[in-house]
N, C-alpha and C positions, 0 to 999 in steps of 0.2 A: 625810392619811388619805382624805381625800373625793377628790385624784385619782387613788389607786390605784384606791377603789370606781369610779370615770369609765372609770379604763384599763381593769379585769375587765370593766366591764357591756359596754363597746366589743369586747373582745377575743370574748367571748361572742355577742354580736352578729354579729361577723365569721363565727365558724366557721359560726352558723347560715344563714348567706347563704351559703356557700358549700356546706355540707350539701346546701342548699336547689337551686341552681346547680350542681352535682353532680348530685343525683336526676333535674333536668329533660333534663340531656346524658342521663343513660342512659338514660331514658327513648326521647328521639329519637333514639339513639343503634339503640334494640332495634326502633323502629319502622320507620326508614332499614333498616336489614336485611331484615325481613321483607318489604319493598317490594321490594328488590333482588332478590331471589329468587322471585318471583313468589308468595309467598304472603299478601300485604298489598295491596287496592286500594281506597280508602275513608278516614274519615274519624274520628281517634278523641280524645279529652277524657278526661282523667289529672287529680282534685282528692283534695285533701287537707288539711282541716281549712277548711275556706272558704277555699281558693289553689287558683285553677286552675295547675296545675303543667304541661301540655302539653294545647294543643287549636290540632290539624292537618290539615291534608287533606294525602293522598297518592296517587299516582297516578293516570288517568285518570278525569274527570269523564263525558266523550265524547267520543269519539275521532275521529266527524266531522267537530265543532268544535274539537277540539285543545286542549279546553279542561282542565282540572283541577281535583280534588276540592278542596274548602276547608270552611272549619267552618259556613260557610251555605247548603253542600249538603245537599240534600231527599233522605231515603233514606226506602222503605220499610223498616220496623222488626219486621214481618210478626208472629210469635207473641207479643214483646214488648208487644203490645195487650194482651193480655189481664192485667197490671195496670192497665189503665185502665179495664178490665171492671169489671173485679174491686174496684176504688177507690170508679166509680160506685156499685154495688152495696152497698158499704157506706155509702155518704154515704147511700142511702136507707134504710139499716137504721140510722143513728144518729138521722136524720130521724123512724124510728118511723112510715115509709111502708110497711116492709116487715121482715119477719124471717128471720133463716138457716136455721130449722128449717121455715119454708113450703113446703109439698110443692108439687112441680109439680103436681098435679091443682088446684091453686087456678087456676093459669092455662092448662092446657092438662086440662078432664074428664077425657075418654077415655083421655092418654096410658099405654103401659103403663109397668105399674109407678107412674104419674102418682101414687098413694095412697103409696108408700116413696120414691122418688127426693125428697130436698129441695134446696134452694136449694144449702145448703153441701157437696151429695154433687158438684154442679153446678160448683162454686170448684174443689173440689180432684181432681176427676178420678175418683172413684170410684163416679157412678153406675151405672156398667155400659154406659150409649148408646157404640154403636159410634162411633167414628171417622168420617165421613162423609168425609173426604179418602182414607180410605183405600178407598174404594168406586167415588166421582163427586166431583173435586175441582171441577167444572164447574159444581153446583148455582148458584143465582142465587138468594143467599139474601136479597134485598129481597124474593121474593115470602114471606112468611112463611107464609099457609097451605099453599102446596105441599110450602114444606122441612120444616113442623112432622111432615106426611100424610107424609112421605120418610122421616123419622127414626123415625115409630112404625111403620114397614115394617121399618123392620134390625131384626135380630136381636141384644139384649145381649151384649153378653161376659160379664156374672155378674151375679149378684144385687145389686140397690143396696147400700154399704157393706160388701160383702165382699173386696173387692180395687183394685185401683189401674190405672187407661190409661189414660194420653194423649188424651183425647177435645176435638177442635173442636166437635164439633156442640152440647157441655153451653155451649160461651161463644158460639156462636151463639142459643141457647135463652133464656140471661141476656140477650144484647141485647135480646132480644124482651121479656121480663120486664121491662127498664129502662123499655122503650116503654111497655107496660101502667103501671108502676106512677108516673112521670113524667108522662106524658100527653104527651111531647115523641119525637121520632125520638131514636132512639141518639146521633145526631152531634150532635146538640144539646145532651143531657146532658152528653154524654164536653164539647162547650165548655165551659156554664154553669160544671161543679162542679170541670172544673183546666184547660183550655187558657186560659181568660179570666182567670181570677183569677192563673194562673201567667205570665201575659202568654208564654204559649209561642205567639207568632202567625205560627212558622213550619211550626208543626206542623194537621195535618188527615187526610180521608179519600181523595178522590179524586183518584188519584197521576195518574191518567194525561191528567187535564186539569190539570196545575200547568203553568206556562211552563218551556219545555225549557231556558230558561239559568238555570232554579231549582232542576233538579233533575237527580240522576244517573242516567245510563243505566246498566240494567241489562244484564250480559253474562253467558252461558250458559258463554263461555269468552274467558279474557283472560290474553296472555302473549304478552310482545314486539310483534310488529305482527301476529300472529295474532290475532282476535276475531272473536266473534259474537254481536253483541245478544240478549238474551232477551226474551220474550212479555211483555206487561205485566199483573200480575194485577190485573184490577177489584176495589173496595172491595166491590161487592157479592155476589165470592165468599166471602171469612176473614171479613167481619162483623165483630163484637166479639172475633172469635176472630183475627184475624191484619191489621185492614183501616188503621192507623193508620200514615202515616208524621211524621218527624220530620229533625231534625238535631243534630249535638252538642252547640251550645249551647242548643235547646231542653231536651233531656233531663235537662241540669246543671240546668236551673229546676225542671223534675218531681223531679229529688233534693234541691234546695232544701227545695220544698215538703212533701213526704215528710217530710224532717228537722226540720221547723217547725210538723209536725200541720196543716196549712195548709187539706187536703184534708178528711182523714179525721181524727178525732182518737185519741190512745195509745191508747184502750181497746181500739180493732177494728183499730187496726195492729197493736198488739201480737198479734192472735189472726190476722191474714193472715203474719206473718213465723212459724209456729207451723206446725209441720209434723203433718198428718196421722196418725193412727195407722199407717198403708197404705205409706207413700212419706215420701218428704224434700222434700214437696210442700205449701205453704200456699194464699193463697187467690191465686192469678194469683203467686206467686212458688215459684221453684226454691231450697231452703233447706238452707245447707251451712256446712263450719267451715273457717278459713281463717289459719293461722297463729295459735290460741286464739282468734278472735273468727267471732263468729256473718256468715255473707254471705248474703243474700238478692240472687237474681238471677234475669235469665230472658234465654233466647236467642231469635233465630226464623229461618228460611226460609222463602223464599219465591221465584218462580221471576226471576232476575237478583241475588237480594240476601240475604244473610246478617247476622244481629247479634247483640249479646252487649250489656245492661246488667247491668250488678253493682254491688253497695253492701254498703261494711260499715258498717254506723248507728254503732256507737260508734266507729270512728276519722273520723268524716266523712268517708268516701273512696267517690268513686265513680269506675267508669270504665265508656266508653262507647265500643263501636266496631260502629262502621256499614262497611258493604262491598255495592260495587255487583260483586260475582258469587255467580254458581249454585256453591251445594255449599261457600259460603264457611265455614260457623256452626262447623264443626268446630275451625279455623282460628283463628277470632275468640275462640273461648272458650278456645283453646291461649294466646293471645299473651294476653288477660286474667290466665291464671295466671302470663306472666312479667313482666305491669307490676307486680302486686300484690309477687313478688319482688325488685323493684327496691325500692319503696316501704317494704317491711318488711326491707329489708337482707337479702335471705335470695339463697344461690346460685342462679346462671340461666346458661343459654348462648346466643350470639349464633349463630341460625341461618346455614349455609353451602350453598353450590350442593351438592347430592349428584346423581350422574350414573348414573341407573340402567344395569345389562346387559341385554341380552336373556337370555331361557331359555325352552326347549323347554317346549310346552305339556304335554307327556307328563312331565315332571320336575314340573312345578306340581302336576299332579293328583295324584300321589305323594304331596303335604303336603296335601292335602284331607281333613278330617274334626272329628271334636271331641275337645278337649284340655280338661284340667281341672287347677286347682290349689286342691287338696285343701284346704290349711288355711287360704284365704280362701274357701274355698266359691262359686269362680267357673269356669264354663264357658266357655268358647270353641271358636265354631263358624269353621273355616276352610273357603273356598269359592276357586274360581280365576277370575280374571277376564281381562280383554287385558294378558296379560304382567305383570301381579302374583294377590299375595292379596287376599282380603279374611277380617277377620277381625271376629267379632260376638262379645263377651264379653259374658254373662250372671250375673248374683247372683241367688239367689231367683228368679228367673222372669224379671227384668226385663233387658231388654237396656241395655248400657251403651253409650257412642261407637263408632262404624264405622271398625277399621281400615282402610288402604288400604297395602299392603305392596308397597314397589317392591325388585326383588333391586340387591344390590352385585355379589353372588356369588350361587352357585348354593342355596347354602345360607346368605346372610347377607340380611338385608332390612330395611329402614328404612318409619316411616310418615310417608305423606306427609305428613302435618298438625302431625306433633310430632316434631323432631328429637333429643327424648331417650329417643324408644322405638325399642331393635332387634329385630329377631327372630332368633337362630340357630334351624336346622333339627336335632337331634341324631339322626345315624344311626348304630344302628347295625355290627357288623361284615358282617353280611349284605347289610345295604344297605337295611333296613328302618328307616321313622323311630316313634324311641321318643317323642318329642315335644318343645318346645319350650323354648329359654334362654328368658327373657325382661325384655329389659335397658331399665328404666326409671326415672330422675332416679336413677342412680346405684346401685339396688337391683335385683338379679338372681332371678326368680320362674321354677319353672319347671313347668311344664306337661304331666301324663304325656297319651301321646295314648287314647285309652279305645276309641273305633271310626275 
């Protein structure tokens, strides 16, 4: 009896190694691909239950040196900071140095609105503070008094806690607040309370004096032996709001420690992975459901480099993909939904070269306008670009990812970013278009056109 129980626990054993041996080929299997096709160049880390299961560099490090990406290349991580914002801030609100309902008029008088904007309108985006990148991405926000005097010159988008945008300027604000309420520089803090403790001592702020055999060059464009380096952004434009970089096996430590209350403890995680009334927005994370289980995640851009961290806390799973080009994040967070695919046994497909046609500019601007599908209560706005679409779908107010629609045919088109969405054109007998198929992971939505 006792070697049968030997033979089952073995045989058991077996399948699960190769389960296990199995998920890591497909793994590199889907990332080998996206490589190949020019939509992967960068560096990404696949765990699952405390097992790194895939952590790789792919593609060009820099291309001067011939060198290549590997999992202790240095990428800017760009909006991805702002869980590190967002972390500090709480370690001083557990601390009982500082609380979430503190108006910004405690640290900035005058500010408008300074008396309703608080702390926590500040975390999740719905102070109303304009965007400041979207004005002068150029500010040089170490000087703090000029940027503070900059931001109470824009004009709100709405009333504090009436609505939800994307604002850098509120986690540039928070840096400043750490400053204040720390009595230490930002960079210091963001050390003290997770770089040091998490022994991430590849991670920091200022990218562009790190050693060039430390860290990836960022490309504007990269594709075959065509490239072109991108600008390199100073830490002291994004701030707290975009200025951190890293590397894959750093970041595995940051979900480490995340997972082990290590930083912050369950009480104020639990309330940052908690989405807003406004948006599916916590406090520095993007918050969403992913095969029945809860994902807390966040992307970033910035100019050479795109990224994607994602974690789902009760499978222990994270994954991490770093990317040294411009206009990557689209991209990054496409191939995120098909590791997690892999990972949950769920269908996926292995991206292929698609070869766009030309077509007449006067035929593009024909599909130009806004199309709706009515029983999701989403818009999309189509616009023409050099020899494709582009297309901006909206929910409520809020815009969703940026199509990029290359044609096959005159009336058939693919995006660039995710090879499981097509678009057909329906016209029709007159030659007018009525509006849009729209074929995505397998389910067809279609789109009447409205203007």
């Amino acid at each position: 009896m006792k070697k049968i129980v030997v033979f089952a626990l073995a045989v058991a054993l077996t399948q699960v190694v190769f389960a296990q041996d199995s998920t890591v080929r497909k793994l590199d299997e889907l990332m080998t691909a996206f490589t190949s096709v020019g939509r992967f160049n960068g560096a990404v880390l696949v765990a699952q239950h405390g097992k790194i299961l895939l952590q790789k560099g792919y593609g060009i490090k820099n291309a001067e040196d011939k060198s290549t990406n590997d999992v202790s290349t240095r990428f800017q991580v760009a909006s991805v900071t702002k869980q590190f914002t967002s972390a500090v801030i709480l370690k001083l609100v557990e601390l009982h140095k500082m609380a979430l309902n503190d108006k910004l008029s405690k640290y900035y008088r005058d500010f408008p609105n300074g008396d309703v904007i608080t702390v926590e309108h500040l975390l999740t985006h719905t102070s109303g503070l304009r965007n400041f990148t979207e004005e002068d991405s150029s500010i040089n926000t170490a000087e703090e008094l000029k940027t503070v005097q900059y931001f109470e010159r824009l004009k709100p988008d709405f009333a504090p806690g009436t609505d939800w945008h994307y604002s850098n300027s509120g986690y540039v604000l928070l840096s400043y607040i750490i400053q204040q309420v720390s009595g230490m520089s930002y960079w210091q803090a963001v050390r003290k309370y997770i770089f040091t403790p998490l022994k991430m001592n590849n991670s920091g702020f200022d990218f562009i004096h790190v050693a060039r055999d430390k860290k990836a060059t960022g490309y504007d464009f990269l594709m075959g032996s065509s490239r072109q380096p991108a600008d390199i952004t100073d830490s002291t434009g994004p701030f707290g709001a975009g200025a951190i970089y890293s590397t894959v096996t750093d970041m595995y430590k940051w979900h480490l420690g995340l997972q082990a209350y290590k930083v912050v403890n369950k009480k104020w995680m639990d309330k940052a992975y908690t989405p807003c009334a406004l948006h599916n927005y916590g406090y520095g994370w993007q918050i969403d459901s992913v095969y029945g289980r809860k994902m807390v995640s966040h992307s970033g851009s910035i100019s050479g480099f795109g990224s994607n961290f994602a974690r789902i806390p009760e499978d222990d799973i994270c994954v991490v993909l770093l990317s040294n080009k411009s206009g990557s994040t689209g991209e990054v967070m496409h191939i995120t939904d098909k590791l997690l695919a892999v990972l949950y046994h769920q269908p996926y497909s292995i991206p292929v070269k698609l070869i766009p046609v030309a077509i007449e500019p006067a035929v593009l601007k024909k599909y130009i306008g806004t199309y709706t599908i009515e029983e999701i209560h989403l818009t999309v706005d189509v616009t023409a670009g050099d020899g494709i679409l582009i297309a901006q779908p909206k929910r409520d107010g809020h815009p969703g990812p940026t199509s990029l629609l290359h044609p096959l045919s005159a009336i058939y088109f693919y995006d660039e970013h995710d090879e499981d969405l097509k678009v057909t054109i329906d016209i029709d007998a007159a030659g007018e278009v009525k509006g849009l198929k729209i074929l995505q992971k397998g389910v067809t939505k279609y789109a009447n056109k409205i203007k």
